[in-house]
Biopython code that builds the backbone (N, CA, C, O; Angstrom):
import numpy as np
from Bio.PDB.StructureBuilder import StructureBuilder

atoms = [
    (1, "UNK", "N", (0.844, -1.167, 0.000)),
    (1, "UNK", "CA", (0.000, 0.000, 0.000)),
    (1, "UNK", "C", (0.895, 1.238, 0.000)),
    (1, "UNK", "O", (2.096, 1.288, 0.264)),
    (2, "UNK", "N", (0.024, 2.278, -0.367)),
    (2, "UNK", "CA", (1.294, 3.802, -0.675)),
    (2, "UNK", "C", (1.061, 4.295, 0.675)),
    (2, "UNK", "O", (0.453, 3.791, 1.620)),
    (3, "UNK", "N", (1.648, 5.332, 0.556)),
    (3, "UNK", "CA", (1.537, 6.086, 1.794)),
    (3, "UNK", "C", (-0.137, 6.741, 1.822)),
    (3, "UNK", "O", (-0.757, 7.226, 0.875)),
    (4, "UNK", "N", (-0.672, 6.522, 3.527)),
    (4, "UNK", "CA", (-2.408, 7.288, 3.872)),
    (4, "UNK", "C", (-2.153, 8.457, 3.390)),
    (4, "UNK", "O", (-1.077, 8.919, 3.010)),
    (5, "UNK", "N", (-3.271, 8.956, 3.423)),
    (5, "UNK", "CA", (-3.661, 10.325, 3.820)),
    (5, "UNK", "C", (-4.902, 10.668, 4.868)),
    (5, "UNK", "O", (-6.019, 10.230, 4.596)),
    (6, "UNK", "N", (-4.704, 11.433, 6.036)),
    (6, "UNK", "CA", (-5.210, 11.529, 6.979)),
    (6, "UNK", "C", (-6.395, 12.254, 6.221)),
    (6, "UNK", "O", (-6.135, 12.933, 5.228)),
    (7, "UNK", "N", (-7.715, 12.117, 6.683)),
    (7, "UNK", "CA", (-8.373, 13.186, 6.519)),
    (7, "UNK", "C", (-9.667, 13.505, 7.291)),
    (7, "UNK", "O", (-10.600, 12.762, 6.986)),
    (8, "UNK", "N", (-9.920, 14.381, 8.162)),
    (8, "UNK", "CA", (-10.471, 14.715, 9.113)),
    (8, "UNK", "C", (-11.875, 15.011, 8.617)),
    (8, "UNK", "O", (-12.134, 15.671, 7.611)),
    (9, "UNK", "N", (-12.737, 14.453, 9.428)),
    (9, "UNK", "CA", (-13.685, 14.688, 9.380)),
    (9, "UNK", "C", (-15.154, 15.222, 10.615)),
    (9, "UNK", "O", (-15.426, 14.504, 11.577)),
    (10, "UNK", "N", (-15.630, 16.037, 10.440)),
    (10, "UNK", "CA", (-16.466, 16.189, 11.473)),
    (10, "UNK", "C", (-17.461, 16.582, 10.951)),
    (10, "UNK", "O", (-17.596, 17.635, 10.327)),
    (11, "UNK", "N", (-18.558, 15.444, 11.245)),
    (11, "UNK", "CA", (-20.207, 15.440, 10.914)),
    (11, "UNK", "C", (-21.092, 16.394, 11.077)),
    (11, "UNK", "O", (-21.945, 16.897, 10.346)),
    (12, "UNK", "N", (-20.603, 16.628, 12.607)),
    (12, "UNK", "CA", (-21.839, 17.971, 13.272)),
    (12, "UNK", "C", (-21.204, 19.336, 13.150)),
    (12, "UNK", "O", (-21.241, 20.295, 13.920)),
    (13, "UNK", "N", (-20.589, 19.167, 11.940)),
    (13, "UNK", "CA", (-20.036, 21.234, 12.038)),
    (13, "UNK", "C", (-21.166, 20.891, 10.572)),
    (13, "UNK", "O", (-21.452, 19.831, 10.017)),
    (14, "UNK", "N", (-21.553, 22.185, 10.334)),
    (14, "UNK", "CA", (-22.624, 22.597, 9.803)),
    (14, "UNK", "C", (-22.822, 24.462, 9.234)),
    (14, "UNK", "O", (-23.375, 25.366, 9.860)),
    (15, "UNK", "N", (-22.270, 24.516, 8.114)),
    (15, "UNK", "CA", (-22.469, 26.320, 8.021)),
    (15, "UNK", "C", (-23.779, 26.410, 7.327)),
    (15, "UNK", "O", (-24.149, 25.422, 6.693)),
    (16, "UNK", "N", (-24.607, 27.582, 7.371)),
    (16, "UNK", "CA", (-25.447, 27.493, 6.689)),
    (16, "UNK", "C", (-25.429, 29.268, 5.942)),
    (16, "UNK", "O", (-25.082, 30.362, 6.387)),
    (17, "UNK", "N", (-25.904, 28.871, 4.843)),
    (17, "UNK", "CA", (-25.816, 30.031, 3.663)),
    (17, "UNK", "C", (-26.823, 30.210, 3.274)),
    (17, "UNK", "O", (-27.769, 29.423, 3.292)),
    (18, "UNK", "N", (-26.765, 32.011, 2.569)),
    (18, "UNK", "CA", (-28.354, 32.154, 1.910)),
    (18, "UNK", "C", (-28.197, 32.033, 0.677)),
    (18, "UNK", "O", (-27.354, 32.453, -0.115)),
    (19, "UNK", "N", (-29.160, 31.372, 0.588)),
    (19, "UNK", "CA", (-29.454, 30.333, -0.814)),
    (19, "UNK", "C", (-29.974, 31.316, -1.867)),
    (19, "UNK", "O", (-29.655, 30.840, -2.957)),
    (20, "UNK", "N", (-30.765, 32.707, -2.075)),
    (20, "UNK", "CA", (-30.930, 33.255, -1.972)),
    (20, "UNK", "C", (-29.766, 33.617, -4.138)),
    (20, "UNK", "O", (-29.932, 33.483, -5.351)),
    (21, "UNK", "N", (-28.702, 34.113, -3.053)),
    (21, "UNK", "CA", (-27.790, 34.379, -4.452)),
    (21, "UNK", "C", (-27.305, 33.372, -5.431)),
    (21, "UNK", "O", (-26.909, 33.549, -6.584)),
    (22, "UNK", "N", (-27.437, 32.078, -4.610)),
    (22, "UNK", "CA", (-27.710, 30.720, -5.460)),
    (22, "UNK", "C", (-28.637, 30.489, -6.565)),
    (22, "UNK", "O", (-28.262, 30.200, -7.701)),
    (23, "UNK", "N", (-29.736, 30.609, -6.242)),
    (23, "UNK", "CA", (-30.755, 30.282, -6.607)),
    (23, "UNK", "C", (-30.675, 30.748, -8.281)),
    (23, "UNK", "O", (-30.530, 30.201, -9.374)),
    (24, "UNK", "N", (-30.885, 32.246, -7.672)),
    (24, "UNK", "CA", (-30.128, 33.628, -8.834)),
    (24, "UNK", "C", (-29.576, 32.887, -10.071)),
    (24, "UNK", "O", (-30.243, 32.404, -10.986)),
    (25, "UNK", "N", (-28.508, 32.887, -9.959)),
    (25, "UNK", "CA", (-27.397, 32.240, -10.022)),
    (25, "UNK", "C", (-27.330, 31.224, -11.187)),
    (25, "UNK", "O", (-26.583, 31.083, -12.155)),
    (26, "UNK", "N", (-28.482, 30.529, -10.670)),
    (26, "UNK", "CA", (-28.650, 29.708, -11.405)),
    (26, "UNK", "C", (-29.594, 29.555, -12.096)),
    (26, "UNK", "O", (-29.748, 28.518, -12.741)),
    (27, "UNK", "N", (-30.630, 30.770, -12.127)),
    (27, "UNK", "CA", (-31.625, 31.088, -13.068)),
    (27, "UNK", "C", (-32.700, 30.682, -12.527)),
    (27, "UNK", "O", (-33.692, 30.662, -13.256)),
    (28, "UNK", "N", (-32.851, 30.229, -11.071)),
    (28, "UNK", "CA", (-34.252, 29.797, -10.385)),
    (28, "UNK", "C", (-34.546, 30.603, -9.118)),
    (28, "UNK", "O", (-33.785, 31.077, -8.275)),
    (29, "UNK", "N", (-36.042, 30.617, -9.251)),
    (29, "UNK", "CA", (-36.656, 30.994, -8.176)),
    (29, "UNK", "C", (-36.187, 30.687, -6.961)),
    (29, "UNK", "O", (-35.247, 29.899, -7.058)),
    (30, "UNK", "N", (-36.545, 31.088, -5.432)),
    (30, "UNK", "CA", (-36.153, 30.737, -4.117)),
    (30, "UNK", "C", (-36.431, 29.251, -4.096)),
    (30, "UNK", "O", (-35.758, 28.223, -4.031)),
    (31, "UNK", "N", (-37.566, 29.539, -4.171)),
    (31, "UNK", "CA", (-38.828, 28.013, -4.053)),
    (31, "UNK", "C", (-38.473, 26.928, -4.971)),
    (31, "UNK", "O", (-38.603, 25.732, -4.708)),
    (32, "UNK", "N", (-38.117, 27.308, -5.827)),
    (32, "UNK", "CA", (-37.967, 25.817, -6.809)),
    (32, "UNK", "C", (-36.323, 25.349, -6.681)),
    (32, "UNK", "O", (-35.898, 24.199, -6.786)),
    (33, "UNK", "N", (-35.348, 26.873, -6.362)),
    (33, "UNK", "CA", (-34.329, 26.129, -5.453)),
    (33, "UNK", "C", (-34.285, 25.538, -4.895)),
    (33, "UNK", "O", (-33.640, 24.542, -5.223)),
    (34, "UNK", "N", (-34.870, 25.565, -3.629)),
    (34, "UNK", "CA", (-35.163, 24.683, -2.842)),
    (34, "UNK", "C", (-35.699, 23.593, -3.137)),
    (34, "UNK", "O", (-35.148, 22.666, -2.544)),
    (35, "UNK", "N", (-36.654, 23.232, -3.885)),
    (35, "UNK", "CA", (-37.544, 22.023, -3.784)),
    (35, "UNK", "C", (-36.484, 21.190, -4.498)),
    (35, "UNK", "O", (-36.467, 19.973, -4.309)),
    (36, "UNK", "N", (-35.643, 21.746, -5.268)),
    (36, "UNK", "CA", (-35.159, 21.107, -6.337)),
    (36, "UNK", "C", (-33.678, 20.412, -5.697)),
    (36, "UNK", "O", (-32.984, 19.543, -6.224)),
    (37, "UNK", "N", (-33.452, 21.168, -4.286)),
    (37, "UNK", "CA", (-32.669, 20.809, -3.547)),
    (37, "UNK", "C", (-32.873, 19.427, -3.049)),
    (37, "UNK", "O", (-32.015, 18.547, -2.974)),
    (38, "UNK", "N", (-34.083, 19.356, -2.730)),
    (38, "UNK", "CA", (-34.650, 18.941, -1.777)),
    (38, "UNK", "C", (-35.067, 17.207, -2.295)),
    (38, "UNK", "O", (-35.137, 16.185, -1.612)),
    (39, "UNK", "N", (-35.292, 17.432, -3.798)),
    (39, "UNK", "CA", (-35.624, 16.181, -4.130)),
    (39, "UNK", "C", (-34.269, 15.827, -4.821)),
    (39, "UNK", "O", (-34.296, 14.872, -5.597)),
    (40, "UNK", "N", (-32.957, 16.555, -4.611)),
    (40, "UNK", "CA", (-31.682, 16.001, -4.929)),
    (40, "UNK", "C", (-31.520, 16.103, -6.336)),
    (40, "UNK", "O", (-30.805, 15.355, -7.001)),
    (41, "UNK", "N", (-32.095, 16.901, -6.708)),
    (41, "UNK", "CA", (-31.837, 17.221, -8.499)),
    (41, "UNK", "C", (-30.787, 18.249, -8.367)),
    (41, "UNK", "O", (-30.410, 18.446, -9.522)),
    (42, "UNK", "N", (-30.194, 18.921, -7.662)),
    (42, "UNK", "CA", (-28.940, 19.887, -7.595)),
    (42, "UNK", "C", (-27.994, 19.209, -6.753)),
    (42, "UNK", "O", (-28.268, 19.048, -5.564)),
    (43, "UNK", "N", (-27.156, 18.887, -7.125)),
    (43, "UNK", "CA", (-25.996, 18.609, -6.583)),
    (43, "UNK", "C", (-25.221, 19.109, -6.276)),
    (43, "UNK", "O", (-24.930, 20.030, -7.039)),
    (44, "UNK", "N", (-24.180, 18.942, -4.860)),
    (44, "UNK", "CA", (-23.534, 20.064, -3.960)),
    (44, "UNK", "C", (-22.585, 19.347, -3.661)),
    (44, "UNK", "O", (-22.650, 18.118, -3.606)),
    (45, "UNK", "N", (-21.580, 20.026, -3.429)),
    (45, "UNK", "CA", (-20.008, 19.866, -2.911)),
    (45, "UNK", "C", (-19.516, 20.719, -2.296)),
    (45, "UNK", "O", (-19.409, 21.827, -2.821)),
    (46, "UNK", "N", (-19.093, 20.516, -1.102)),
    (46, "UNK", "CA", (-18.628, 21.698, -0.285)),
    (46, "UNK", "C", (-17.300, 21.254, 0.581)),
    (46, "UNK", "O", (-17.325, 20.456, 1.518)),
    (47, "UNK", "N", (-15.817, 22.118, -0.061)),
    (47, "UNK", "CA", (-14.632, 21.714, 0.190)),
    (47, "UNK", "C", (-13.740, 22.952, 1.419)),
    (47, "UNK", "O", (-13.759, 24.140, 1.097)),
    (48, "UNK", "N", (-13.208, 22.646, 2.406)),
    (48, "UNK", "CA", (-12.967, 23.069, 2.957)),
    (48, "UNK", "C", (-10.776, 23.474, 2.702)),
    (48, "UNK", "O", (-9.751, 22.897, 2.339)),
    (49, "UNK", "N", (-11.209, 24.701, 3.166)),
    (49, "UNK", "CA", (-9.706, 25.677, 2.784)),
    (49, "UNK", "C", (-8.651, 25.227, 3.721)),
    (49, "UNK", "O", (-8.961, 25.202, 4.912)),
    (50, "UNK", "N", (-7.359, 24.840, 3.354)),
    (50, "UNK", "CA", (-6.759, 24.502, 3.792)),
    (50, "UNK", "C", (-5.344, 25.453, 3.300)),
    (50, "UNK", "O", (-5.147, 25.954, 2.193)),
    (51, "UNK", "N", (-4.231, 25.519, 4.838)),
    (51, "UNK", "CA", (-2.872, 26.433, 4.236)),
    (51, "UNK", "C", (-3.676, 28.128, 4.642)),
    (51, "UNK", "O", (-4.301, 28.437, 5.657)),
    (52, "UNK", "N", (-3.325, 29.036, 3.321)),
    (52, "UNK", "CA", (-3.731, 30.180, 3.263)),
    (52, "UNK", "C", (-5.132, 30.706, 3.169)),
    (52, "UNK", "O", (-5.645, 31.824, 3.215)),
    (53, "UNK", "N", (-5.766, 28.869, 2.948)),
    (53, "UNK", "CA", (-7.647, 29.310, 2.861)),
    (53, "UNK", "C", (-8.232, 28.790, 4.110)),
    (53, "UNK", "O", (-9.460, 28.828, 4.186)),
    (54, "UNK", "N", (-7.560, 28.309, 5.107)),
    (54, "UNK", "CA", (-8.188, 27.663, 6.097)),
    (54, "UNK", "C", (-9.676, 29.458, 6.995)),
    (54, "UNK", "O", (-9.983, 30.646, 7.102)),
    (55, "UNK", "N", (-9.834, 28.433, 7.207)),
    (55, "UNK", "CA", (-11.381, 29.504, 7.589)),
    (55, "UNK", "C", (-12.633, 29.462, 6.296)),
    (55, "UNK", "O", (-13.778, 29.914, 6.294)),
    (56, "UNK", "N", (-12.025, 28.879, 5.473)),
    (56, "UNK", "CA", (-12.963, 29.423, 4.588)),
    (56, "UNK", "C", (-13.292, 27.927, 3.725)),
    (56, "UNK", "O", (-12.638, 26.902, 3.532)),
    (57, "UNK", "N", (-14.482, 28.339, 3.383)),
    (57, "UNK", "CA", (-15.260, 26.996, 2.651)),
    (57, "UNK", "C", (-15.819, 27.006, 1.331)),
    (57, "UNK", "O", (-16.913, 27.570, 1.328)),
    (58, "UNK", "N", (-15.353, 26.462, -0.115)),
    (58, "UNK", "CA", (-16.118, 26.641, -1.211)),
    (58, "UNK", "C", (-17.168, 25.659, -1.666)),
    (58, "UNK", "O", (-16.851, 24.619, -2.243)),
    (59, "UNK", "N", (-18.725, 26.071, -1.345)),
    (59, "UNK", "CA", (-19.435, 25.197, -1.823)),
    (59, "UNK", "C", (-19.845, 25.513, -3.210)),
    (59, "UNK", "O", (-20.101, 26.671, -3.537)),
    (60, "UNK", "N", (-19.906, 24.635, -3.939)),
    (60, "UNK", "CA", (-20.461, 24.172, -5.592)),
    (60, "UNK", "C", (-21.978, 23.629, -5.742)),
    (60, "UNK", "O", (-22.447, 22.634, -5.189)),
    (61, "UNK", "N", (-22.461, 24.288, -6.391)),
    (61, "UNK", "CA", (-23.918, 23.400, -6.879)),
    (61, "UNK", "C", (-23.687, 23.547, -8.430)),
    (61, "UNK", "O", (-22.970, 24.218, -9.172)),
    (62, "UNK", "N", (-24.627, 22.611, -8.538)),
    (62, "UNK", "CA", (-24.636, 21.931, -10.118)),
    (62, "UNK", "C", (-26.071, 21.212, -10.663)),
    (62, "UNK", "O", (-26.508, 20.104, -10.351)),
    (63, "UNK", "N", (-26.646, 22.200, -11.568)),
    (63, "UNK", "CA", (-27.594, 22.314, -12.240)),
    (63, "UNK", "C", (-27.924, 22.096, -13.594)),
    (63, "UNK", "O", (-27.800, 22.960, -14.462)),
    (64, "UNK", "N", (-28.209, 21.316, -13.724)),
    (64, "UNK", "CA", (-28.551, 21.314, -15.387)),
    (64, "UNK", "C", (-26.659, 21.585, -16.111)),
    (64, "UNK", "O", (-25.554, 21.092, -15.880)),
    (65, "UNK", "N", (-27.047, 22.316, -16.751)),
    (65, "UNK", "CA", (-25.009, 22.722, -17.208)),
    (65, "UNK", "C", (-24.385, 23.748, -16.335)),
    (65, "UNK", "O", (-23.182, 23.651, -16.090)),
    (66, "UNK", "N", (-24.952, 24.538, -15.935)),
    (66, "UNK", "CA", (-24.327, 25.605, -14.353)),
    (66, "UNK", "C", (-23.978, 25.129, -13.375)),
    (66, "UNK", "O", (-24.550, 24.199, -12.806)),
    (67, "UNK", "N", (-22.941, 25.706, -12.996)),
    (67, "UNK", "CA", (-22.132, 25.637, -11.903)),
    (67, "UNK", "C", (-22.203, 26.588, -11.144)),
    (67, "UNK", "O", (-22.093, 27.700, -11.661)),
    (68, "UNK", "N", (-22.414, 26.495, -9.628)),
    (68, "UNK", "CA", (-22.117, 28.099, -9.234)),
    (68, "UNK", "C", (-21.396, 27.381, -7.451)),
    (68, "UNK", "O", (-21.793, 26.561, -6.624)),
    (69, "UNK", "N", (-19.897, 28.502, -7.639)),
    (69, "UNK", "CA", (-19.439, 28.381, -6.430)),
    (69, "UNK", "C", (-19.558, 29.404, -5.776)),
    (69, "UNK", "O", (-19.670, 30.485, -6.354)),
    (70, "UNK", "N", (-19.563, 29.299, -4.314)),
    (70, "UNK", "CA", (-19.553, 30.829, -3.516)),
    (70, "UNK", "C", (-18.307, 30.025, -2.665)),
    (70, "UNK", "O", (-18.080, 28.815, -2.668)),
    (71, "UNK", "N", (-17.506, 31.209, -1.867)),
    (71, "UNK", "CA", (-16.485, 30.801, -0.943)),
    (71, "UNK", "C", (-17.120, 31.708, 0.162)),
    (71, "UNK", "O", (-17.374, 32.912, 0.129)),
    (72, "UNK", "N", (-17.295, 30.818, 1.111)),
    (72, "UNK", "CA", (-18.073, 31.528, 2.585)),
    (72, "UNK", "C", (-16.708, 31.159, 3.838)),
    (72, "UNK", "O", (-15.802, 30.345, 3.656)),
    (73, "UNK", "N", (-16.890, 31.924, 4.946)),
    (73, "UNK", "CA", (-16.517, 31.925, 5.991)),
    (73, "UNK", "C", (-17.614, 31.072, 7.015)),
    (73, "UNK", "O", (-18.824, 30.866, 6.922)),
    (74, "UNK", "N", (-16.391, 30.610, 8.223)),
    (74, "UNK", "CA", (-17.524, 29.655, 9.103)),
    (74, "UNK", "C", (-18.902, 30.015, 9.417)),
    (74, "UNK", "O", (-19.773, 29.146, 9.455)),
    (75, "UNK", "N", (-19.231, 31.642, 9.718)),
    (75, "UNK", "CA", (-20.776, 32.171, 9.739)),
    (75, "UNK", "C", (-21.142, 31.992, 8.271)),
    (75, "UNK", "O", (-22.106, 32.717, 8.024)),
    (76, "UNK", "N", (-20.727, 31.275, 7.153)),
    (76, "UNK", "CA", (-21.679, 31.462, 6.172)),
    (76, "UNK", "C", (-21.940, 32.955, 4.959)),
    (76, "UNK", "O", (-22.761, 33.108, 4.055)),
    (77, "UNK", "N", (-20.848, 33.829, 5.466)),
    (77, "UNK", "CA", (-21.286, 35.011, 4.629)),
    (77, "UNK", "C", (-19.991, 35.052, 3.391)),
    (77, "UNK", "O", (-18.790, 35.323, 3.392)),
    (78, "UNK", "N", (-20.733, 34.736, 2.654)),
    (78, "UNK", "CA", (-19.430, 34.814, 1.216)),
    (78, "UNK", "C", (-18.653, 35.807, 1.021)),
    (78, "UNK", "O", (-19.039, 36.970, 1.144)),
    (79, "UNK", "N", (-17.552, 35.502, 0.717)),
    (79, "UNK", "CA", (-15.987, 36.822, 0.798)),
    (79, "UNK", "C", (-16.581, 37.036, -0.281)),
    (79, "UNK", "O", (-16.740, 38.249, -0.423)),
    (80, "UNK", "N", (-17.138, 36.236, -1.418)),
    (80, "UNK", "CA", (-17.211, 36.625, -2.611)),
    (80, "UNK", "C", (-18.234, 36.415, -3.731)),
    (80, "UNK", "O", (-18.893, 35.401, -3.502)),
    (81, "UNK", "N", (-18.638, 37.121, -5.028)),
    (81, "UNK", "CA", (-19.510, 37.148, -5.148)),
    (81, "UNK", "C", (-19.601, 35.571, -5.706)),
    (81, "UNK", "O", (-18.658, 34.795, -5.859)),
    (82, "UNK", "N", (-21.199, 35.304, -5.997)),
    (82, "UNK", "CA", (-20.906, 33.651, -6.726)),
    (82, "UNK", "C", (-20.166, 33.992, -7.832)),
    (82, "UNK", "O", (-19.987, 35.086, -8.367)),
    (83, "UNK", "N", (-19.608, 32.476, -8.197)),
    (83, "UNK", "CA", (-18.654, 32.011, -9.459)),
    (83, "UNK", "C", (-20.275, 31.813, -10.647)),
    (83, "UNK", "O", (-21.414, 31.658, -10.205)),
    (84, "UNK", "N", (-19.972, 31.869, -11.876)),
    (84, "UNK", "CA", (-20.998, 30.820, -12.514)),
    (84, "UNK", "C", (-20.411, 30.478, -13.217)),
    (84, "UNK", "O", (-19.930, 31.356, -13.933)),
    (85, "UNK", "N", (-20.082, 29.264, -13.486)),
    (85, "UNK", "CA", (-19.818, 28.886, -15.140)),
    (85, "UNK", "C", (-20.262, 27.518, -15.746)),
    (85, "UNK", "O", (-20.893, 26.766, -15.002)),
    (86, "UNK", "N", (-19.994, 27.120, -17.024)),
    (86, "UNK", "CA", (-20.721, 25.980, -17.257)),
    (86, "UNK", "C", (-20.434, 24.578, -17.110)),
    (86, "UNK", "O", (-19.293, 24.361, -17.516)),
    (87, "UNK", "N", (-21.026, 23.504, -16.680)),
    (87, "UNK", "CA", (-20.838, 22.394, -16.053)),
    (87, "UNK", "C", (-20.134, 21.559, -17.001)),
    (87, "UNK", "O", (-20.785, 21.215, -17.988)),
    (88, "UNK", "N", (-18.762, 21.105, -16.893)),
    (88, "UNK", "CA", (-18.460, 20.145, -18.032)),
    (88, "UNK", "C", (-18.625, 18.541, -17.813)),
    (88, "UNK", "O", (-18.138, 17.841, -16.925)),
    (89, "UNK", "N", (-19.519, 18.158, -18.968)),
    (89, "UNK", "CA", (-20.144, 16.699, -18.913)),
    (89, "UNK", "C", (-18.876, 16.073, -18.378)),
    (89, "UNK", "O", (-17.699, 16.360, -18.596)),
    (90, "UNK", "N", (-19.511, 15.002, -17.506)),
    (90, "UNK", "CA", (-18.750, 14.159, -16.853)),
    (90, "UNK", "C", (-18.798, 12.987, -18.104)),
    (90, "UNK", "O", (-19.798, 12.819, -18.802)),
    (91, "UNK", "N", (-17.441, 12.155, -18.262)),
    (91, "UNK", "CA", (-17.405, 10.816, -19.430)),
    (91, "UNK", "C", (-17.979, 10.030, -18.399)),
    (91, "UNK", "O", (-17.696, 10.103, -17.203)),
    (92, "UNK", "N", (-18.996, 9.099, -19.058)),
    (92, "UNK", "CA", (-19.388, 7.330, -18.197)),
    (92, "UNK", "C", (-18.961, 6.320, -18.826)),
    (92, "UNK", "O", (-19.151, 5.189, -18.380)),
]
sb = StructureBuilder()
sb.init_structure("model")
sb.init_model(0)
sb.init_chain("A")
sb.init_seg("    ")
for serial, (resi, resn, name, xyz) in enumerate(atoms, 1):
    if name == "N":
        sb.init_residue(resn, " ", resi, " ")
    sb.init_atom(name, np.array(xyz, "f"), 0.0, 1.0, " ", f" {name:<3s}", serial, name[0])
structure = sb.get_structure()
């Protein structure tokens, strides 16, 4: 086997963001953001800063061909405005 890599994890930390400039973002309403969240048709990734980004967190959603990242701090308020750009097909 190669050498591990440690990687830490903790379940119950939890930031929460307004969805709000997301939604935007991605060309949808609050409400159908959400729902659309909700029944798992948007997909999310949320990677945590490490080195010179530690404090800070970039979550990704992924819609139809849009992408949109925001980079938030542990309260959740984005340093910056969202990213958008377009989703490149994954090969199967």
């Amino acid at each position: 086997m190669g050498r591990r890599i440690a990687i830490e994890l903790n379940p119950t930390f939890e930031i929460v963001i307004d969805g709000a400039p997301i939604a935007h973002a991605l060309g949808l309403d609050k409400d159908a953001f959400f729902r659309l969240l909700a029944q798992r048709k948007i997909d999310r990734l949320c990677e945590r800063g490490t080195g010179e980004d530690t404090g800070r967190w970039r979550a990704s959603f992924y819609h139809g061909h849009k992408r949109v990242r925001v980079v938030v701090d542990r309260d959740g308020r984005m340093l910056e405005p969202p990213e958008v750009s377009e989703r490149t097909p994954q090969k199967r």
